[in-house]
LOMIBA-172077 format. One record per residue (C-alpha): residue number from 1; x, y, z. Coordinates in Angstrom, 2 decimals, decimal comma, padded with zeros to 5 digits. Layout:
N
[NUM [X Y Z]]
...
This chain:
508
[1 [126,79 143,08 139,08]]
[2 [124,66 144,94 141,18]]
[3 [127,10 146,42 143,88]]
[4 [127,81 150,45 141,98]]
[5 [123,69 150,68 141,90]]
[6 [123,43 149,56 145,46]]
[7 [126,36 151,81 146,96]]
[8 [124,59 154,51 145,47]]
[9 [121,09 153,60 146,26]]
[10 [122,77 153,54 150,08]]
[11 [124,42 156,73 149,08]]
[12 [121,36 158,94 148,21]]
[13 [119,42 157,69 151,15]]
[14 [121,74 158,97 153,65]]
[15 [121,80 161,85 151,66]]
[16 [118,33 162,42 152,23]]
[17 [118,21 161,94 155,84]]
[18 [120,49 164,38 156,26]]
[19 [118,82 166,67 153,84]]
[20 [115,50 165,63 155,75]]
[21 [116,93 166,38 158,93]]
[22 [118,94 169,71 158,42]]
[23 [115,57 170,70 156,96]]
[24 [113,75 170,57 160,16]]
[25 [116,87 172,26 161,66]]
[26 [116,52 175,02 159,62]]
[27 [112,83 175,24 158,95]]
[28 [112,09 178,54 160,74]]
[29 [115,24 180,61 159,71]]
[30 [114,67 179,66 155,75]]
[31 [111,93 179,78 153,52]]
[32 [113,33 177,65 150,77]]
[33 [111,14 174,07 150,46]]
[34 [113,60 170,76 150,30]]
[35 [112,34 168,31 147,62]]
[36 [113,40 164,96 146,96]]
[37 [114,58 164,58 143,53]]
[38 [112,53 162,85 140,90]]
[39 [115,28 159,87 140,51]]
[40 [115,37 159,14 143,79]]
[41 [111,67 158,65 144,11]]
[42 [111,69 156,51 140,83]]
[43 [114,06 154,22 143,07]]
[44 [112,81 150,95 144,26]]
[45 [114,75 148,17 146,29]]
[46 [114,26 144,79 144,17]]
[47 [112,37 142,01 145,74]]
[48 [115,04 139,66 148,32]]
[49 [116,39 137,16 146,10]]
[50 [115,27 133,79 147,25]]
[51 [116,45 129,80 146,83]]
[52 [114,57 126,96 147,17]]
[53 [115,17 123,10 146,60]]
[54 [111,96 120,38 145,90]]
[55 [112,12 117,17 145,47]]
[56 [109,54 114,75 143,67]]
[57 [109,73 111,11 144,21]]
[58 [106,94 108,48 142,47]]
[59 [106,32 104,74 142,15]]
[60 [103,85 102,79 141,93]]
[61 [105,13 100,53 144,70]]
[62 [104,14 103,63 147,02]]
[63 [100,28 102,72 146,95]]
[64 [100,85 098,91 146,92]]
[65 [099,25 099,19 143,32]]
[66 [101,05 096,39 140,95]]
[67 [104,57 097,59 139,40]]
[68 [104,23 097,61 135,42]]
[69 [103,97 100,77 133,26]]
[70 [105,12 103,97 134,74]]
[71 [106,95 102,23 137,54]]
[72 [108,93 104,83 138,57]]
[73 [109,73 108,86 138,53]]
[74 [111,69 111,16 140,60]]
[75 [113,37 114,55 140,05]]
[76 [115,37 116,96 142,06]]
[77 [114,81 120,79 141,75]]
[78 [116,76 124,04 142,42]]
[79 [115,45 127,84 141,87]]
[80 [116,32 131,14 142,49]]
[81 [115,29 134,87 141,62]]
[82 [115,79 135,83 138,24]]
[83 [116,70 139,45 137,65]]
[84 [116,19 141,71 134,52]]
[85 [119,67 140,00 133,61]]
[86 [119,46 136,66 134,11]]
[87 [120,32 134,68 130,96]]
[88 [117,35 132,09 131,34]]
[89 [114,92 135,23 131,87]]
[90 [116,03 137,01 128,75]]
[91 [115,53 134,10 126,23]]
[92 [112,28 132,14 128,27]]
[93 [110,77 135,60 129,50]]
[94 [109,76 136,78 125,76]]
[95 [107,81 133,70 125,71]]
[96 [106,22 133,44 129,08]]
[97 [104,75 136,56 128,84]]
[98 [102,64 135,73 125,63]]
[99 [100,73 134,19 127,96]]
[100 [100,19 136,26 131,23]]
[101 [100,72 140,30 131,63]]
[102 [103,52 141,43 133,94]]
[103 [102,96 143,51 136,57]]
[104 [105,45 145,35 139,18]]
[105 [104,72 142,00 141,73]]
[106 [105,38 139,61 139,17]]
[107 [107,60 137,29 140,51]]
[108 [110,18 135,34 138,27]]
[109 [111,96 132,29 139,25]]
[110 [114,80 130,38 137,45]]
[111 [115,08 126,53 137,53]]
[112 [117,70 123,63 137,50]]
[113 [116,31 119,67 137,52]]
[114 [118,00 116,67 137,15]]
[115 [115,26 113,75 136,41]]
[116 [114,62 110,11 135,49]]
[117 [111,24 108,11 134,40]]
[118 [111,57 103,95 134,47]]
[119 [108,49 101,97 132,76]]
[120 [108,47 098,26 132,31]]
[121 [105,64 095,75 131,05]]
[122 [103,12 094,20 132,85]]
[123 [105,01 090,89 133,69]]
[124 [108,50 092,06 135,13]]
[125 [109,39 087,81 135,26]]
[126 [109,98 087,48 131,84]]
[127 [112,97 087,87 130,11]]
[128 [112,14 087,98 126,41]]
[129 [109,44 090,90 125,23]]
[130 [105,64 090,14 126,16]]
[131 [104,04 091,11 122,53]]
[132 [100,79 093,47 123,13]]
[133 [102,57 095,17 125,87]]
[134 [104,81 098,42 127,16]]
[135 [108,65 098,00 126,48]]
[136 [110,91 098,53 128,64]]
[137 [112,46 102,20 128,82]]
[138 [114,37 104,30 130,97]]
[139 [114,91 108,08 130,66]]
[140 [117,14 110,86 132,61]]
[141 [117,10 114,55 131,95]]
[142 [118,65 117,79 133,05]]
[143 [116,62 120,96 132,44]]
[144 [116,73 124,48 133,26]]
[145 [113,23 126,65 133,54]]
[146 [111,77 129,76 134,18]]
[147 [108,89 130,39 136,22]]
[148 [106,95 133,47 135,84]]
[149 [104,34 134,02 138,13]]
[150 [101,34 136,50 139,01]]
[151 [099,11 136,02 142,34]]
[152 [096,65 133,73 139,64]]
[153 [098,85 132,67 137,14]]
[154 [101,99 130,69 136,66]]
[155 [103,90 129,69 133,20]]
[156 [106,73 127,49 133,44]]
[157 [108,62 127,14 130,55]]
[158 [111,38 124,39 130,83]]
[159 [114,31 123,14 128,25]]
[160 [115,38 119,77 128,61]]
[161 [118,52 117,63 127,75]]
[162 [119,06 114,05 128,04]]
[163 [119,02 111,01 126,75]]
[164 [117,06 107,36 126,81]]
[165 [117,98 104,00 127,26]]
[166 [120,45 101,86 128,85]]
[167 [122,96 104,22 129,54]]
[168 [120,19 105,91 132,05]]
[169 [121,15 102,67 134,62]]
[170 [117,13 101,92 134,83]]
[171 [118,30 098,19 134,79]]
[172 [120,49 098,42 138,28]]
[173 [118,16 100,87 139,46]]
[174 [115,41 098,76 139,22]]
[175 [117,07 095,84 140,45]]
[176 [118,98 097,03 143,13]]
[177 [114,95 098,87 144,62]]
[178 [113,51 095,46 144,07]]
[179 [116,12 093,33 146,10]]
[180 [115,48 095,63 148,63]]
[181 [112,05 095,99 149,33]]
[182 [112,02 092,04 148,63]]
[183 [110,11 092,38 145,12]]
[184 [110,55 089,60 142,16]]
[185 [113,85 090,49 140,21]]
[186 [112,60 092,38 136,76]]
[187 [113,98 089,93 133,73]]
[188 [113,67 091,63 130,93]]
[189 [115,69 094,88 131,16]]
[190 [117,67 094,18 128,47]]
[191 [115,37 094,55 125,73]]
[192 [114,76 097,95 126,79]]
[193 [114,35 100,57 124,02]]
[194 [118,03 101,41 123,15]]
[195 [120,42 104,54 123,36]]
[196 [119,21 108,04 121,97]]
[197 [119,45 111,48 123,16]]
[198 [117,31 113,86 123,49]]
[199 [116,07 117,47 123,34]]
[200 [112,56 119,11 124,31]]
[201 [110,55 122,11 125,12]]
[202 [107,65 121,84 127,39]]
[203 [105,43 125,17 129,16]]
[204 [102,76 124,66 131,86]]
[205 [100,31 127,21 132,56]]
[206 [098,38 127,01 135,76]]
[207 [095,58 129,97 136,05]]
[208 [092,88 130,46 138,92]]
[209 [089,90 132,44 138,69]]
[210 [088,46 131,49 141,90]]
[211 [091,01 130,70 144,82]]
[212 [088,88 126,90 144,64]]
[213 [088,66 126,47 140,54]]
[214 [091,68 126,88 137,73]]
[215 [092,54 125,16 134,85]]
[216 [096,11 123,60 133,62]]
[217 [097,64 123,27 130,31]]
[218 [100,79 121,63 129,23]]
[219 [102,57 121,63 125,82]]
[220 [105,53 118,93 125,72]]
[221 [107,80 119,53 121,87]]
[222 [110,67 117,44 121,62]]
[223 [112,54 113,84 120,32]]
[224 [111,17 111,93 123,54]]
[225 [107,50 112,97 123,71]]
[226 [105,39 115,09 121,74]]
[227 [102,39 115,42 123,08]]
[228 [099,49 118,18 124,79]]
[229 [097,38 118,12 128,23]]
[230 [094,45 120,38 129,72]]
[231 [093,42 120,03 133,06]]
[232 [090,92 121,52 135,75]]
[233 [092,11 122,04 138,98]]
[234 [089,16 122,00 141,95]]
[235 [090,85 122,28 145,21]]
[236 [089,61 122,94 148,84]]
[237 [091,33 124,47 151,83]]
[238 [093,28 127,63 153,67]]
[239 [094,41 129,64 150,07]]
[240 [094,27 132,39 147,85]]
[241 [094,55 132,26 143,65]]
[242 [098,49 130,95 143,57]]
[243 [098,39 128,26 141,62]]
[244 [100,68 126,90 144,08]]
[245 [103,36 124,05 143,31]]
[246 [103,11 121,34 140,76]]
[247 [102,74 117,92 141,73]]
[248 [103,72 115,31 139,44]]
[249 [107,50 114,17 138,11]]
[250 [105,87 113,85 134,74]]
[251 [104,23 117,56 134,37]]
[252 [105,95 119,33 137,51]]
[253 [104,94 122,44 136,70]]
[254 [105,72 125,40 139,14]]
[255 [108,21 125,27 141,77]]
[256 [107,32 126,32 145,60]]
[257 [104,96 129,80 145,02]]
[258 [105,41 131,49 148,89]]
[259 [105,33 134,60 150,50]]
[260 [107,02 134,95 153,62]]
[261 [104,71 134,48 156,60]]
[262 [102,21 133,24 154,00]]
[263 [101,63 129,50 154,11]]
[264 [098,70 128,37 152,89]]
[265 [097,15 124,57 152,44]]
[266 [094,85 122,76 150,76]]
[267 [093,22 119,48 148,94]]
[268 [092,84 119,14 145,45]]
[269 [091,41 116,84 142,47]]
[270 [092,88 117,28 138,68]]
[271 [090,86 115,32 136,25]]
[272 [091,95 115,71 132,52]]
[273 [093,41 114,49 129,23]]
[274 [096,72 113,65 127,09]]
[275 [096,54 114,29 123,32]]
[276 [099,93 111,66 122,52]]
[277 [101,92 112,55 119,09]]
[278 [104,73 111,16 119,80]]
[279 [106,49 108,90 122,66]]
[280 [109,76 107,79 122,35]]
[281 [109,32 105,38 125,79]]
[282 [106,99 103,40 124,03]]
[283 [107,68 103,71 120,09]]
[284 [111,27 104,01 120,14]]
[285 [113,59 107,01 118,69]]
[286 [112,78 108,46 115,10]]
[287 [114,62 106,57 111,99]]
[288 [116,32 103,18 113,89]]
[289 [116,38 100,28 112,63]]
[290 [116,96 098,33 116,03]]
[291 [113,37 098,31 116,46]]
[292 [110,25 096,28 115,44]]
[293 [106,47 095,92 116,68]]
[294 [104,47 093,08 116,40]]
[295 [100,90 092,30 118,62]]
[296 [101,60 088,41 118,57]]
[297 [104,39 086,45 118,68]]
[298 [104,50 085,95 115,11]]
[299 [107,63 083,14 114,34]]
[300 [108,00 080,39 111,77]]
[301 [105,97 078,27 114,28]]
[302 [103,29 081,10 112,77]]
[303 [103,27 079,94 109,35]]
[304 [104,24 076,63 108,73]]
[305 [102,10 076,27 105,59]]
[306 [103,79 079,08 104,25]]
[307 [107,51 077,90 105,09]]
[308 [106,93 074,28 104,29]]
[309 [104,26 074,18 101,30]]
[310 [102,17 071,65 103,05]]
[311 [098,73 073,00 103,15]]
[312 [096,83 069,74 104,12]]
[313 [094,10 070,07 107,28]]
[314 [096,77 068,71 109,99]]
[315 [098,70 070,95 109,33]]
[316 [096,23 074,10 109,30]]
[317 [095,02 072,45 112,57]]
[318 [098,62 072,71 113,85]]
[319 [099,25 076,41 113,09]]
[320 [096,21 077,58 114,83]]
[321 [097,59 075,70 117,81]]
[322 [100,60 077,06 117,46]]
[323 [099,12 080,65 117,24]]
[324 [097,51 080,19 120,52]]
[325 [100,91 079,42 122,07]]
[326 [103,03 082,24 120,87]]
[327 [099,93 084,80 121,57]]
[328 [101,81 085,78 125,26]]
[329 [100,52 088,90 126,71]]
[330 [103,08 088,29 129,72]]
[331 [099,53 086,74 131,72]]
[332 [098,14 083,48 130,00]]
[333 [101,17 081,24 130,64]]
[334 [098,90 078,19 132,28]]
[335 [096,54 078,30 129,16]]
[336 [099,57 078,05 126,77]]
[337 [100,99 075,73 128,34]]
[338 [098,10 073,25 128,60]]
[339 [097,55 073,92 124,92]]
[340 [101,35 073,02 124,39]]
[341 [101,17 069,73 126,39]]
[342 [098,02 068,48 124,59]]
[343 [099,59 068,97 120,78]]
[344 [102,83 069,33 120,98]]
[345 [103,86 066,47 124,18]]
[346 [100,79 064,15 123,88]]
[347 [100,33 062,47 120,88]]
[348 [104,07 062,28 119,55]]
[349 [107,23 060,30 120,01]]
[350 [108,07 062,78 122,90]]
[351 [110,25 060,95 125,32]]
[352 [110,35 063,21 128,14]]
[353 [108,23 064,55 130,84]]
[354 [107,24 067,78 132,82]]
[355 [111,10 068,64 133,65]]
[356 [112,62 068,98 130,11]]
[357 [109,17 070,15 128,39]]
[358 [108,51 072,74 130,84]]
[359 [111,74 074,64 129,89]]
[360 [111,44 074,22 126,28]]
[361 [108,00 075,86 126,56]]
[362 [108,78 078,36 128,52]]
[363 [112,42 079,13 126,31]]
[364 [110,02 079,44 123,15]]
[365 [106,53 080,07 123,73]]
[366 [107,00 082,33 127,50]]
[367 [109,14 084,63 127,21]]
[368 [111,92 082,87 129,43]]
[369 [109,76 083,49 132,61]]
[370 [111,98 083,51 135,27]]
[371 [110,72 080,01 137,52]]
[372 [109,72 080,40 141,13]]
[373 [112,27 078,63 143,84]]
[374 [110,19 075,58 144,56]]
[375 [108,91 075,12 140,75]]
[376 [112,52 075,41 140,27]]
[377 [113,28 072,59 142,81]]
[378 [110,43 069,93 141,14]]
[379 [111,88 070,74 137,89]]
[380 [115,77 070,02 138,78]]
[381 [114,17 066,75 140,21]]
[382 [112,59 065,14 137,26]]
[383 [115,33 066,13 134,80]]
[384 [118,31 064,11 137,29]]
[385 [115,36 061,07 137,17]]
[386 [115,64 061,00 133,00]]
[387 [119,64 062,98 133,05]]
[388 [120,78 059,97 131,19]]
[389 [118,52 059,75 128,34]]
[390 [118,31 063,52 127,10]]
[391 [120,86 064,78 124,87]]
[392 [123,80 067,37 124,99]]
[393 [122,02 070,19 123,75]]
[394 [118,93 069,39 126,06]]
[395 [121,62 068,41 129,20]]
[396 [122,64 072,32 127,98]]
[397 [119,06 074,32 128,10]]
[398 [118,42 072,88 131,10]]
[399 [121,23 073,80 132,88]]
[400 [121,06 077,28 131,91]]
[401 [117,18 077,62 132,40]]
[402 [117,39 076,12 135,82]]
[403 [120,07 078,63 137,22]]
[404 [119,97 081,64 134,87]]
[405 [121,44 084,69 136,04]]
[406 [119,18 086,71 137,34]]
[407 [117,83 089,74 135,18]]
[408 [119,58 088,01 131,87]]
[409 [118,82 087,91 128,36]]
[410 [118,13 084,17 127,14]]
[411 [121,16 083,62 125,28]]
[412 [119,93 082,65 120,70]]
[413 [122,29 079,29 121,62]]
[414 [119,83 078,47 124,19]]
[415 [116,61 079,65 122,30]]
[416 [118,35 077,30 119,30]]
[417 [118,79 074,22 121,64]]
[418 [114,88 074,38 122,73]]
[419 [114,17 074,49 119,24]]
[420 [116,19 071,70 117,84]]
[421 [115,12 069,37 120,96]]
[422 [111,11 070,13 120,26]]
[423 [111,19 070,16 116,60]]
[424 [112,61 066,37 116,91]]
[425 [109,17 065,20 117,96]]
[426 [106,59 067,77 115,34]]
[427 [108,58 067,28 112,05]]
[428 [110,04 064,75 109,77]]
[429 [113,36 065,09 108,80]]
[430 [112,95 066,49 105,69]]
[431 [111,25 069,38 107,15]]
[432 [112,97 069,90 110,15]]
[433 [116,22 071,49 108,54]]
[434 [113,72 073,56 106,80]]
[435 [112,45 074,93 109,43]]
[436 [115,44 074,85 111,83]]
[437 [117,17 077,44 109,41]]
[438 [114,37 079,64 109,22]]
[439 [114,64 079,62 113,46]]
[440 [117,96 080,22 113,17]]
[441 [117,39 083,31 110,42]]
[442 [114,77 084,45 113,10]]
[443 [116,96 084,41 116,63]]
[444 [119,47 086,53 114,09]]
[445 [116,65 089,20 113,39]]
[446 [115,29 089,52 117,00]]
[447 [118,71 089,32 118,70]]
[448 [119,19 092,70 117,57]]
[449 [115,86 094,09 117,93]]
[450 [113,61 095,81 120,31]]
[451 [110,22 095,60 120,48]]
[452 [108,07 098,52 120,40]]
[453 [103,97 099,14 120,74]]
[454 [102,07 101,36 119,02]]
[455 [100,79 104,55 120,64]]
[456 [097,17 105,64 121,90]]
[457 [096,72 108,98 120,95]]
[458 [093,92 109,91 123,60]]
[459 [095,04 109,26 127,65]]
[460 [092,97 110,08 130,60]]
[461 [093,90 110,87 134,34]]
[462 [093,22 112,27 137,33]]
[463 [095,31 113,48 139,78]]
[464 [094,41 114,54 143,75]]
[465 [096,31 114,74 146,70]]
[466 [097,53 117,47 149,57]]
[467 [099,56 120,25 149,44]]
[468 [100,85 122,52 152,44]]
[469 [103,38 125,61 152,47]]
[470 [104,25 126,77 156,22]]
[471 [104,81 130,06 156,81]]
[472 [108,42 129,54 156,88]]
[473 [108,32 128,06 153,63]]
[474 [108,39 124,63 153,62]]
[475 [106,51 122,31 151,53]]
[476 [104,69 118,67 151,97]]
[477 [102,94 117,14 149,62]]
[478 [101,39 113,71 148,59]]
[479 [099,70 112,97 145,55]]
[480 [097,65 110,02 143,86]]
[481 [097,88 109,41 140,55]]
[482 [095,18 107,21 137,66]]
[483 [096,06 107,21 134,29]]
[484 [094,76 105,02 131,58]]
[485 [097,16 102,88 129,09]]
[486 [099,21 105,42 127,01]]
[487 [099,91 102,52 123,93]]
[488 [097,79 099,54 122,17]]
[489 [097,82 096,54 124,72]]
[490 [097,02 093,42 123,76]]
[491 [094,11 091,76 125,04]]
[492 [093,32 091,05 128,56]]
[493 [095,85 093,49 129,95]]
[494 [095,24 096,00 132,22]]
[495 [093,77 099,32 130,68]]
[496 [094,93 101,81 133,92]]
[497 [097,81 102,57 136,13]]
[498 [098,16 103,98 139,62]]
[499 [100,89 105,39 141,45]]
[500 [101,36 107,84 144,45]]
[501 [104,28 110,41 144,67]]
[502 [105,17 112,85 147,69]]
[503 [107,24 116,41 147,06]]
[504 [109,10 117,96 149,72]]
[505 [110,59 121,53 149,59]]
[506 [112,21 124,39 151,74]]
[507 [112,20 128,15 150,72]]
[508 [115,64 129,92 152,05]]
């Protein structure tokens, strides 16, 4: 594309030389004056093209900081020059440079990233959803950017494909990390918001106005988050106004800004602020009907007055009770369960003891919590000690509790076993079909269903780290990361996450 300008741009220096040096040749014998013609002056050499590759890898397992929320991010990056031609340049340039005024050293880069985000609740042991708290989600994008870039100011303006869901392989991902780095197995990745795809827009603009002091802005439009950011940027160290690479998988912002035989270096601190409208990760996609949101564990075991007509003080006693137990946040499971052996084990014609009980609580009122090895042990013990006195369905739940596959969904036969053994000891007869249909109606609903929180509009952070680009053009960088709750928790969860990430880069 760019070979007939360059043969002749080759082609008219020579051309000068020679004119240059038969000049001097001649100078004495001929009073005519040589001058270079005006198009030939008017031509520049463009800029070397140049290529670069970055890499951004986060988790929150990288600081030793406790694996829920935004567990983990990483994303893979390739740029290049963009010419006057380039595709990406023509349609993203127009809108870059409403913010920032070109000049001839403007530099503009094009951009290819494939990425992925994971995020998982507080309490990665349970199987079923912990009400009050993040879903499950996995995304994976590809995107391609352009970068436009003075010595102050950068604008990156990115367009993003992808999708959401299982089909991202968060699940096996997850898994597969855990098992190796000898973490407990995550449980519940199956009621992970489901399949959508997706489509966004999203521009950061880093400016400078001291080489120590800038500010950061970042507009995200799309199907998967909606949402705006403004940052300051205070950094210390060996540099001048480049804004200098971005740092985090979830805003990453410029690629690798160098010079050759430029490095520069330096620390920095990022405090600022998310204004959420929209979050797919956390409310679901637009219009389905897969997904629900409740703060409590609200169940027939919820309103037994209602469902049974029977509004006398036991029983008004008994659904407060029974509030308490299905009110998991994924962290009170000793409370509940000493509220579930005092009225629902003491006090009736309950036959059995810790082995059998333990799993039906923890089947209905925990989430399926996946049970430690030695737990695990004492429970297989009691339940051979009473084998012969428990029924089929109960000889069933317990089997399946005691060695379910690892990272499984609690299967609604199971779910329907612990209910018909425990509501044999808290309900007549009469009632109990009553209310066994109603379970059944239920496990039907939720089977299909995800759960989803509600979103919290304002979210804080701060961001600092280290960032270094040799002279040669290659980049190091490690980054911390706080960030309060993005959705409505429940209470007595934790209201902040941490992570740490590291980029590394080479400019060719």
């Amino acid at each position: 594309m760019k070979a007939p300008w360059f043969l002749l741009f080759l082609s008219l220096i020579v051309s000068v030389n020679v004119t240059a040096q038969t000049t001097k040749t001649v100078k004495k014998q001929s009073p005519v004056k040589m001058e270079t013609p005006p198009e030939i002056e008017r031509t520049k050499p463009e800029p070397p093209n140049q290529y670069q590759l970055r890499l951004i890898m986060e988790n929150d397992a990288f600081g030793g900081f406790s694996d829920r929320y935004y567990t983990n991010g990483s994303r893979l990056e390739f740029h290049m020059t963009a010419g006057e031609s380039n595709p990406t340049r023509r349609i993203l340039g127009y809108w870059n440079e409403l913010f920032i005024t070109p000049s001839e050293t403007t530099k503009y880069l094009q951009g290819f990233a494939l990425g992925q985000e994971f995020y998982t609740p507080t309490n990665i042991t349970k199987a079923d959803v912990s009400y009050g708290d993040r879903p499950y989600s996995s995304r994976a994008y590809f995107s391609n950017s352009l970068t436009t870039a003075t010595e102050d100011t950068s604008i990156t303006t990115e367009l993003e494909v992808g999708m959401i869901g299982p089909s991202v392989g968060g699940k096996s991902a997850q898994m597969n990390f855990h098992n190796l780095i000898g973490s407990p197995t995550p449980q519940g990745w199956d009621t992970q918001i489901p399949n959508s795809y997706s489509g966004a827009i999203r521009t950061d603009i880093r400016k400078f106005y001291h080489r120590f002091v800038g500010t950061q802005y970042n507009v995200n439009l799309g199907n998967i988050q909606t949402d705006v950011s403004f940052g300051l940027i205070f950094r210390f160290g060996n540099v001048d106004k480049t804004p200098g690479p971005g740092s985090s998988a979830l805003q990453p912002g410029p690629p690798i800004l160098h010079e050759d035989g430029k490095g520069y270096w330096y620390f920095y601190i990022n405090p600022g602020g998310t204004l959420q409208l929209y979050n797919a990760t956390i409310q679901g996609q637009i219009g389905t009907e897969r997904t629900y949101k409740a703060q409590n564990r609200n169940s027939a075991f919820s309103n037994l007055d209602n469902y049974l007509n029977n509004p006398t003080l036991e029983a008004g006693e008994r659904e407060i009770q029974y509030k308490a137990l299905t009110e998991d946040n994924g962290r009170n499971s000793l409370q509940r369960y000493i509220l579930f052996n005092e009225f629902l084990v003491k006090g009736t014609n309950n036959p059995y003891n810790i082995g059998l009980n333990y799993l039906i609580f923890n089947n209905i009122f925990n989430g399926a919590e996946d049970i430690e090895k030695t737990t695990r042990i004492f429970l297989l013990k009691n339940l051979v000690d009473q084998w012969d006195t428990i029924p089929d369905n109960a000889r069933a739940l317990a089997i399946y509790s005691i060695f379910r596959p690892e990272g499984g969904k609690l299967p609604p036969i199971i779910r329907l076993y612990s209910y018909e053994v425990l509501s044999q000891f808290i309900l007549d007869p009469k009632q109990r079909e009553i209310l066994l249909q109603l379970l059944r109606d239920e496990i039907q609903y939720r089977d299909e269903k995800t759960y989803v929180a509600d979103l919290k509009r304002a979210v804080g952070f701060v961001r600092a780290g280290f960032v270094s680009v040799s002279n040669a053009g290659f980049l190091f960088g490690l980054h911390y990361n706080y960030q309060t709750i993005d959705f409505q928790s429940a209470k007595g969860l934790p209201q902040q996450h941490q992570w740490v990430g590291f980029q590394l880069g080479k400019v060719f």
